[in-house]
C-alpha positions, 0 to 999 in steps of 0.5 A: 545486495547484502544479506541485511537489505533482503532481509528487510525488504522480506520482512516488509513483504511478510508484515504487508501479508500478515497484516492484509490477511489478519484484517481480511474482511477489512482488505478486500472490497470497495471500501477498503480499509486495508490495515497493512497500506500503513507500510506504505509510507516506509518508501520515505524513510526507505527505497528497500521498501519499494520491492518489500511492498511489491512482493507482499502485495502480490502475494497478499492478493493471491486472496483476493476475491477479484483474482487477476486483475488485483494481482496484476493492478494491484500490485502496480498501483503498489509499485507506482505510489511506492515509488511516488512515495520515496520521493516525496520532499515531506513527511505530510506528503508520503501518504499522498500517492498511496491514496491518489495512486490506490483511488486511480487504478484500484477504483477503476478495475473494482468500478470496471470488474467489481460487479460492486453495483457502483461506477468508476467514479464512486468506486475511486472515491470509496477507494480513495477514502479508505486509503486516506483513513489507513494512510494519513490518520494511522501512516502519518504517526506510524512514519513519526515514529519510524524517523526516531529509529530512521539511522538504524534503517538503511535508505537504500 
């Protein structure tokens, strides 16, 4: 792996953190509206970013007041619809297994060890909805405006 492609998968790291922990209040409860899952989309202009989110959502749930488990299921969920993501046939698509993969996994462990007063379903569709606002309503323009510069950005 070059010098080039670890630096972009670092700064993909560090712009997931800087972002989840500057909109803190925002990152970590049932109704999520984490502004650093816009970077969720960059899977489909490029698989480095696969592991760039990875170790940023790691180390921004470092934070989290659900300790461990969002750690562990965070970050899963995180690789999963990474990987989802960079194979997606449509711009229109990429945000789709951040919201379905996030909703999944992030709404059952908040319904589970929450104590968030709400059940699993409710929690998948608290969850669910604020990755679809982050996702779709900011990703999609934020990803048109990454392929205008996508020859300047590596796939691999």
């Amino acid at each position: 792996m070059t010098a080039r492609k670890i630096a972009i998968i670092s700064l993909i790291a560090a712009a997931y953190v800087v972002l989840t922990y500057t909109f803190a209040p925002l990152s970590y409860d049932y109704i999520q509206f984490r502004i650093s899952e816009i970077l969720t989309v960059l899977p489909f202009i490029t698989r480095l970013a696969i592991p760039g989110l990875l170790v940023g959502t790691i180390i921004a749930n470092l934070s989290s007041p659900f300790g461990i488990y969002d750690i562990v299921f965070g970050s899963l969920a995180t690789l999963i619809a990474a990987w989802l993501t960079s194979k997606m046939p449509h711009r229109l698509l990429a945000p789709l297994p951040p919201v379905l993969v996030n909703a999944v996994i992030i709404g059952s462990v908040l319904g589970t060890i929450g104590n968030i007063g709400v059940s699993i379903p409710w929690a998948m569709l608290y969850v669910g909805l604020g990755q679809f606002g982050v996702c779709y309503l900011l990703g999609i323009p934020f990803l048109y405006m990454l392929e205008r510069i996508q020859h300047l950005i590596p796939k691999k």
